[in-house]
N, C-alpha and C positions, 0 to 999 in steps of 0.2 A: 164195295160200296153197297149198301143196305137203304132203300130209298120207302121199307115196307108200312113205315112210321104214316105215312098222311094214310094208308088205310082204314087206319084205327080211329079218323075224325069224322068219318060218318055212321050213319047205322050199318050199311052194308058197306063190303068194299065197292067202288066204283071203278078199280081198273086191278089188274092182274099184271103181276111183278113175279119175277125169278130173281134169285140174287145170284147165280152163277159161282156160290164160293168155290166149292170143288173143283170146279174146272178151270179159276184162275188161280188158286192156289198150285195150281199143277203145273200151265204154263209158264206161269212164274218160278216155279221148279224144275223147270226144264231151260229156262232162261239161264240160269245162272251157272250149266251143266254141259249146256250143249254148245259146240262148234260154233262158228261166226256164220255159217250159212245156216246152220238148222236154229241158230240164234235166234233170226230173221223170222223163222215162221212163228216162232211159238211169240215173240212181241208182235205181231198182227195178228194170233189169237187173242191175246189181254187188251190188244187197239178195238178189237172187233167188239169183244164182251165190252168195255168201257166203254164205246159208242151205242153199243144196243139199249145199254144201263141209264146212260148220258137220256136217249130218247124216249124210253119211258118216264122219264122223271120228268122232264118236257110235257110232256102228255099229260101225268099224271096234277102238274101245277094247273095248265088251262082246266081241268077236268071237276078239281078242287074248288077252282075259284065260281067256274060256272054252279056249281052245288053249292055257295056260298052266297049268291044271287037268289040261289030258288027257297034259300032258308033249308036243305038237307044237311048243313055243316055242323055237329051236334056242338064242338068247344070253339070261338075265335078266337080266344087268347090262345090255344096250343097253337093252331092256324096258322097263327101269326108268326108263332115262334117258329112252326116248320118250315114256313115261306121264309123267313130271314134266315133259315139254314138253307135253305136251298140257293137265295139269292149270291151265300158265301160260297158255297160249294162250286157252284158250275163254275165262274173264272177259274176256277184252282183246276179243276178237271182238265179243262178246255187247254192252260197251260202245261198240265204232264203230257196231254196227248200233243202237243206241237212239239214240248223239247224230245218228247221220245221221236216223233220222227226226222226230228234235225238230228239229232244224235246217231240214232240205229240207221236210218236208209239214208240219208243224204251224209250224215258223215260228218257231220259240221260239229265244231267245239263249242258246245254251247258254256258262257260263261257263267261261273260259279253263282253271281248275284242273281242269274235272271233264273236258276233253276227253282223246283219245290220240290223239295223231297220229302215235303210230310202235309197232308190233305189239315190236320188236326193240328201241326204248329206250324205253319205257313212261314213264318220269321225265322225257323231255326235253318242255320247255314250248315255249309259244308266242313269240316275241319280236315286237312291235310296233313297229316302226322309221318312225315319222312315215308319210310318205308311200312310203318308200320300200318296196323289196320284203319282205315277213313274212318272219322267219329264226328259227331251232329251234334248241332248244338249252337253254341255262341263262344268266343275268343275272351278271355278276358286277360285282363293288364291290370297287375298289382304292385303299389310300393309299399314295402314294409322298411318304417324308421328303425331307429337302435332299440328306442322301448319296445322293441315288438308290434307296437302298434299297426294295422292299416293304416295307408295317410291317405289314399288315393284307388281308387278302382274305374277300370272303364270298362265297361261293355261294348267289346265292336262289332260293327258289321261287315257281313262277308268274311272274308280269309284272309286279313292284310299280311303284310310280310312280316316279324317281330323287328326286322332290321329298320323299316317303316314308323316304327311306332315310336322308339327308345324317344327322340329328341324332342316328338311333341307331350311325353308322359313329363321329361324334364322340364318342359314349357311350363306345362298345367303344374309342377311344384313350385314355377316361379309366381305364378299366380294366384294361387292359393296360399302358399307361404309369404310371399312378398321377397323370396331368394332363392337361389340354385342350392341344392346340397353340396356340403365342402369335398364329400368323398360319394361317390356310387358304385355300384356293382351289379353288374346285370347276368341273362342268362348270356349263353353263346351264339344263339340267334340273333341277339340285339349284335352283337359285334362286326363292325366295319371299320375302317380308316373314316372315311367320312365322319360316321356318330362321335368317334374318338374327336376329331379335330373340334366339329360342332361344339361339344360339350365343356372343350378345355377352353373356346371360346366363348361359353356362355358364364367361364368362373368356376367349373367343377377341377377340381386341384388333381385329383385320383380318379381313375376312372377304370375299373377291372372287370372285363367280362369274365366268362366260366369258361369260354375258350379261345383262345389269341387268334385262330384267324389269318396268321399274317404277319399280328401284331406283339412290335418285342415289349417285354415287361417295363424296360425303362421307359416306353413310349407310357404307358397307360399310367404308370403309377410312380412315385420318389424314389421308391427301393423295391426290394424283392419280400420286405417283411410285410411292409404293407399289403404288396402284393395281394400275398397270402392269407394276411387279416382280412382282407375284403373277401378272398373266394371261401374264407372258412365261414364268415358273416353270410353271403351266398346260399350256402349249404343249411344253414341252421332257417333261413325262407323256407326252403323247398318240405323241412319239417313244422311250418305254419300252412303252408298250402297245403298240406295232406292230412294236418288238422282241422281245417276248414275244411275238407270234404269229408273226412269220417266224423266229425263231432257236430259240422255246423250245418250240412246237406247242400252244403255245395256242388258236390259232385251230379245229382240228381234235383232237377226242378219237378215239382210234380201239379203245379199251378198251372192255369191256360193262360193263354196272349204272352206278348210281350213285354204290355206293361209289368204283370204281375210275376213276367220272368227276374226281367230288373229290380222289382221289390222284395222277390225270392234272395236272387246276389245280397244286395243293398243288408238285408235284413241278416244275411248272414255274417258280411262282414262284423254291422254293429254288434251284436250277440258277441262274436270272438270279442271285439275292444272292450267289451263292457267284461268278461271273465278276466281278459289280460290286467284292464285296471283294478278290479277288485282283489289279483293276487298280489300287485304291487306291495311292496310293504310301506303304511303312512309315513308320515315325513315326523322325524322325532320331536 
C-alpha cells in the first residue's frame, strides 16, 4: 500500500511515509514457502508493516485536514478525491487484517463471502475449480438456444454450487420465455437426481447432463440417440464459451467496480448475438 499520494497536496510534505515494498514483498515470499510455524512469523511481519502503514495514513488524514483549515492545501478537488480513497480503503484493510488473523492464528474458516481478496476489486469472489488452481473473479451462468444464441446470462455472487443453480436458470427461461425448454443439457456439475426430477416436473421432456452422476440415460432422456444429440449440442457451448473469451473479452475484465463488471459481461455477450445474427443467412 502506497499512502505517498496526499504528500503532493501541499507545498511541502507535512508527514513522512515509508511504503515498506521490499520488505513485504519478502514476507509475502516467505509466506507462501515456509512451514506452518515459520508461516506464522512472516504473516505478523506483513500484520505488523500493514498496521504501521494503516497508522500513518490515520495521521496523515487528521494532518491534511488541519492544513486544510489553515488554507496550506494547495488542490481541494485532488483532496477530496484522496479523502474518499482513503475513506474506501481502510474498511478494506481493517477487514484483511481480521480474516488474516482468524484464518492464520485462531484457525477459524473464514467464509468465502465475508473474505477480500483484492484491496482494488473488493466484489471479485473466490472461484473453486476442483483441484485445480483457485481463480478470482465472478461465476457466471449461460444458456445457449439452438440458434446459437445467448438467451440468458447471470452474474453470481460468491461460489454457489452449479448443482444449486440448474433449476433457478430453468426458472428464469420460464420467465422470460413464458415456457420451460422442451429439451436441456447441461454441464456435469449441474447433474443430480434432484435437478433431474425438478425439471421433468417443470415440463422439460429430456434432460442430459455431461456426466450421469448416478444417473441412467433412460432416466434423463427418450433414447440413447437423443441422449447423444444433446451432449454432442453440449459440446459445440463449450466452443461458444471459449469464443466469448478469445474474441468477445470475457475472459478478462479490465473495468473497475462491479457495476461496470456486469456491463463488461452484458456487453460481451450482445457483441457475440449481434455477429451470430448478422451470419445467419436472411430468410428467402
Amino acid at each position: 500500500m502506497s499512502f505517498a499520494g496526499g504528500q503532493t497536496l501541499t507545498a511541502t510534505p507535512l508527514y513522512e511515509y515509508t511504503h515498506h515494498n521490499r520488505a513485504v514483498k519478502d514476507a509475502a515470499r516467505k509466506c507462501i514457502y515456509a512451514g506452518k510455524e515459520e508461516r506464522h512469523q512472516h504473516y505478523k511481519k506483513l500484520l505488523q508493516l500493514t498496521r504501521k502503514s494503516r497508522k500513518v495514513l490515520i495521521e496523515a488524514t487528521v494532518t491534511l485536514a488541519n492544513a486544510r483549515q489553515q488554507g496550506q492545501c494547495l488542490l481541494a478537488d485532488d483532496a477530496d478525491k484522496w479523502q474518499a480513497d482513503v475513506d474506501h480503503l481502510l474498511p478494506l484493510v481493517d477487514a484483511v487484517i481480521s480474516q488474516t488473523e482468524r484464518r492464520v492464528f485462531k484457525g477459524e474458516k473464514v467464509p468465502a463471502q465475508e473474505k477480500v481478496v483484492s484491496l482494488y476489486e473488493p466484489h471479485t469472489d473466490i472461484i473453486v475449480k476442483d483441484r485445480r488452481q483457485v481463480q478470482y473473479g465472478h461465476k457466471l451462468n449461460l444458456v445457449q438456444g439452438k440458434s446459437r444464441l445467448i438467451l440468458d446470462l447471470v452474474i453470481e455472487e460468491g461460489n454457489p454450487a452449479d448443482s444449486d443453480r440448474f433449476i433457478p436458470m430453468m426458472e428464469r427461461q420460464k420467465e422470460i420465455y413464458g415456457r420451460v425448454p422442451r429439451q436441456t443439457s447441461g454441464d456435469g456439475g449441474y447433474a443430480c437426481r434432484a435437478n433431474l426430477e425438478k425439471a421433468k416436473a417443470m415440463g422439460i421432456s429430456d434432460v442430459a447432463f455431461n456426466k450421469k452422476r448416478g444417473l441412467e440415460v433412460e432416466e434423463m432422456t427418450k433414447s440413447q440417440y437423443v441422449y447423444k444429440t444433446l451432449f454432442r449440442f453440449r459440446a459445440g457451448i463449450e466452443a461458444g464459451i471459449s469464443w466469448l473469451k478469445r474474441c468477445f473479452g470475457l475472459s478478462r475484465c479490465h473495468c473497475k467496480g462491479s457495476e461496470r463488471f456486469d456491463s463488461h459481461c452484458w456487453l460481451s455477450v450482445v457483441c457475440y448475438n449481434l455477429v451470430i445474427l448478422a451470419r445467419h443467412p436472411a430468410p428467402s
